[in-house]
C-alpha positions as CSV (number, residue, x, y, z in Angstrom):
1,X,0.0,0.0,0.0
2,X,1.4,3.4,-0.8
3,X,1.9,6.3,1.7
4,X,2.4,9.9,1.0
5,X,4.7,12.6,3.2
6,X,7.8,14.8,2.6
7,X,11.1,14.7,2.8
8,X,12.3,16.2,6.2
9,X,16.0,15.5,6.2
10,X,18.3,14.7,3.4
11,X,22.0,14.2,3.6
12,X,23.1,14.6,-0.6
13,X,26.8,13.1,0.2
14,X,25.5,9.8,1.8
15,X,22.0,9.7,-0.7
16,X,19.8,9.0,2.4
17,X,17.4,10.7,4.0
18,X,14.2,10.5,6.1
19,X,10.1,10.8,5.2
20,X,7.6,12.7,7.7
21,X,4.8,10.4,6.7
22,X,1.4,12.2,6.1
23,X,-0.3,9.9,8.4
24,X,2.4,11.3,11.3
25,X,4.2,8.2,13.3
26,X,7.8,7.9,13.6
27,X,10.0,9.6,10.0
28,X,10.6,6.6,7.6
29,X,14.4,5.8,6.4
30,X,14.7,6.2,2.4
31,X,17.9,5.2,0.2
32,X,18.4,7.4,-2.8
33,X,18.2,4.0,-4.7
34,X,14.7,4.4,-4.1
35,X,14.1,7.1,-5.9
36,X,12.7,6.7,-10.1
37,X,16.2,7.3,-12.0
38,X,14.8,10.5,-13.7
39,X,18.0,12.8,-13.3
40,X,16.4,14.8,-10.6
41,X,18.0,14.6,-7.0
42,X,15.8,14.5,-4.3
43,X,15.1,18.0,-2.4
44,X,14.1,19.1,1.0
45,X,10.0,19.3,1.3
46,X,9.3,17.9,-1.8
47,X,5.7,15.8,-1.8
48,X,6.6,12.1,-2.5
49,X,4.5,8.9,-2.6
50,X,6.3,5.8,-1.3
51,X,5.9,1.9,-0.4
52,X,6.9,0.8,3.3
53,X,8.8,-2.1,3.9
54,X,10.8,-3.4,6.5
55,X,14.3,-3.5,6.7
56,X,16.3,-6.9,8.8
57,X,16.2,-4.9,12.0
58,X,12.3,-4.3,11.2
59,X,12.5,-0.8,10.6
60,X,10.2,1.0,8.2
61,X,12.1,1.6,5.1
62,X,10.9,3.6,1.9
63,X,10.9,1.8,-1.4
64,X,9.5,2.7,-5.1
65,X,9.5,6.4,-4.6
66,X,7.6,8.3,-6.9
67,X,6.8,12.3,-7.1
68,X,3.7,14.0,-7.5
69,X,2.4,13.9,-11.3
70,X,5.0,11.6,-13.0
71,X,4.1,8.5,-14.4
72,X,5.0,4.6,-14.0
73,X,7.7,3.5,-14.9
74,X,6.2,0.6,-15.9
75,X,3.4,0.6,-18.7
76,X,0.7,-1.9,-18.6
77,X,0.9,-4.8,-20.9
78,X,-1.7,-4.6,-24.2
79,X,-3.9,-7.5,-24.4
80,X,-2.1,-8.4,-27.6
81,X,1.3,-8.6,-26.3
82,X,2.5,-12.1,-24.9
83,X,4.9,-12.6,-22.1
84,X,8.4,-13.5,-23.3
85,X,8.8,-16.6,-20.9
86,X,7.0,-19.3,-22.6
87,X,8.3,-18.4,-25.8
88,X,12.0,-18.6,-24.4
89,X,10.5,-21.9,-22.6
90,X,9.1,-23.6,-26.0
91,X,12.4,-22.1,-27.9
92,X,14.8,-23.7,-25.0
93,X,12.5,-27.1,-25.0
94,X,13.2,-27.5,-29.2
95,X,16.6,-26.6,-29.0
96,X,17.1,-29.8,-26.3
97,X,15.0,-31.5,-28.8
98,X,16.9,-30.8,-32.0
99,X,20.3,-31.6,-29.8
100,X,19.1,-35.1,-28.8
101,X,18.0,-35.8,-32.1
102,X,21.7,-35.2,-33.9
103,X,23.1,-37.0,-30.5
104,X,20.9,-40.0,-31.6
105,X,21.3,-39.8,-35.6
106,X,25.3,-39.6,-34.5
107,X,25.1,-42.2,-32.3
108,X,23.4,-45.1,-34.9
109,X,26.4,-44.1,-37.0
110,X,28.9,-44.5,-34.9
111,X,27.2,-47.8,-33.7
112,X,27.2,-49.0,-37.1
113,X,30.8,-48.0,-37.7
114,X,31.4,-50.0,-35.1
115,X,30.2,-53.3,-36.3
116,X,32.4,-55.7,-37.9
117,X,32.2,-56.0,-41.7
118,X,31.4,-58.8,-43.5
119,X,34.9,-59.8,-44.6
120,X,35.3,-61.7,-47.8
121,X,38.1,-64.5,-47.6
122,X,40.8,-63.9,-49.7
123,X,40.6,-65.7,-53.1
124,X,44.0,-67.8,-54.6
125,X,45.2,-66.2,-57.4
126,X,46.5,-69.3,-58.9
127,X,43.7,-71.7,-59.8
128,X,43.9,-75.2,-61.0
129,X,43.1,-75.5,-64.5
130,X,40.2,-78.1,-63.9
131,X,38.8,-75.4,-60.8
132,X,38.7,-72.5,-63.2
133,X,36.2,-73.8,-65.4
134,X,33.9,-73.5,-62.2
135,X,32.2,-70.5,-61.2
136,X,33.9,-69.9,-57.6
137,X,31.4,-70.7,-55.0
138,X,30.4,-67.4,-53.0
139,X,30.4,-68.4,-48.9
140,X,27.1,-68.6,-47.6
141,X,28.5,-67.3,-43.9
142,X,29.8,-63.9,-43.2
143,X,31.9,-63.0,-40.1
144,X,29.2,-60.9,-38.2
145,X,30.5,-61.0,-34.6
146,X,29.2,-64.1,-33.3
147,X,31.5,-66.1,-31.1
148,X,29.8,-69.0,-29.7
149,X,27.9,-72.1,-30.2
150,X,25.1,-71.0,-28.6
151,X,24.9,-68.2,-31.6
152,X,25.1,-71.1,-34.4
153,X,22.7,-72.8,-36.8
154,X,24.5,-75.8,-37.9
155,X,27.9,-77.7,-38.0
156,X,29.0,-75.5,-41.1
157,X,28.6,-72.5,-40.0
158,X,30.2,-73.5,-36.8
159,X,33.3,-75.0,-38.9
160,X,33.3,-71.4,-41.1
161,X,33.5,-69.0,-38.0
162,X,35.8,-71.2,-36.8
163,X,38.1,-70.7,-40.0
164,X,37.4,-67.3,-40.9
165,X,36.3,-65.1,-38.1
166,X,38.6,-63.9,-35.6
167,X,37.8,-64.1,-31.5
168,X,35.7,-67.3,-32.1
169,X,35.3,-69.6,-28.7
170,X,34.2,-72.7,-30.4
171,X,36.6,-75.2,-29.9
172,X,37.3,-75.6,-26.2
173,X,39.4,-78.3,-26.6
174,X,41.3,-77.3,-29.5
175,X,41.1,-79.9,-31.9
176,X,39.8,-78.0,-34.7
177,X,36.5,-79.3,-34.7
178,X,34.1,-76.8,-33.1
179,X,30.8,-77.0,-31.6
180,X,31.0,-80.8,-30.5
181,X,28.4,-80.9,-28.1
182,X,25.6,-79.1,-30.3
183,X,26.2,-79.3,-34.0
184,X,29.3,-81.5,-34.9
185,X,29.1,-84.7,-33.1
């Protein structure tokens, strides 16, 4: 709630000074921050209008001083204007959005970069005469990362990973024949 009253004391080289409320009571402490930032300093007797708070001790304390006849500071907001937060919100909400979205796209690539190839064994350049009349059989097994017998489908694709693919714990006892308690008996 606003009060009125004057200003009874004023001290310009420490910018404080002391209100006579209208209403009488004890003078009320004001702060030349207080004051609107208008360029005018504040004078002895001049008429202001002010808002009481208390200070940590619980003394009355002027604040949001203004003088007879100006305006507000602060206009009032048109029906068509919008407040600035949500629009910051929404824009700071599809930035996130957009960033986790080229986080994920970057993510599948590197996880697919990652992957082991398919890796094609290496052909012999010198062929038998009677085996390059044939067509040379493509394998029908590719190295895709899978390592154990549990991972299989039959004895020859055991016996390929075995051959081909690196890491491959098929053959526990070393024999060369992988896989002998589920596919190659």
């Amino acid at each position: 709630m606003r009060a009125h009253g004057t200003l009874a004391e004023w001290n310009d080289d420490r910018g404080f000074g002391f209100i006579a409320a209208a209403q009488g009571g004890e003078k009320v402490f004001v702060h030349v921050s207080a004051f609107p930032r208008d360029g005018q300093r504040p004078r002895l007797g001049e008429l202001i209008s002010f808002e009481i708070e208390r200070d940590a001790n619980g003394k009355p304390r002027a604040t949001s001083v203004m003088r007879p006849g100006a305006q507000s500071t602060t206009r009032p907001r048109r029906h068509s204007e919008r407040p600035a937060r949500p629009a910051r919100f929404v824009s700071a909400i599809l930035s996130v959005l957009a960033i986790a979205a080229i986080g994920a796209y970057a993510y599948t690539q590197l996880d697919g970069a990652a992957q082991p190839q398919a890796v094609a064994p290496a052909t012999v350049a010198v062929q038998p005469a009677a085996a390059a009349a044939q067509p040379a059989a493509s394998p029908a097994f590719t190295c895709d990362g899978r390592t154990m017998c549990s991972q299989m489908n039959s004895c020859a694709e055991a016996k390929y990973f075995l051959q081909h693919c690196p890491h491959t714990a098929m053959d526990g006892n070393g024999d060369g024949v992988p896989c002998e308690q589920q596919w190659c008996d």
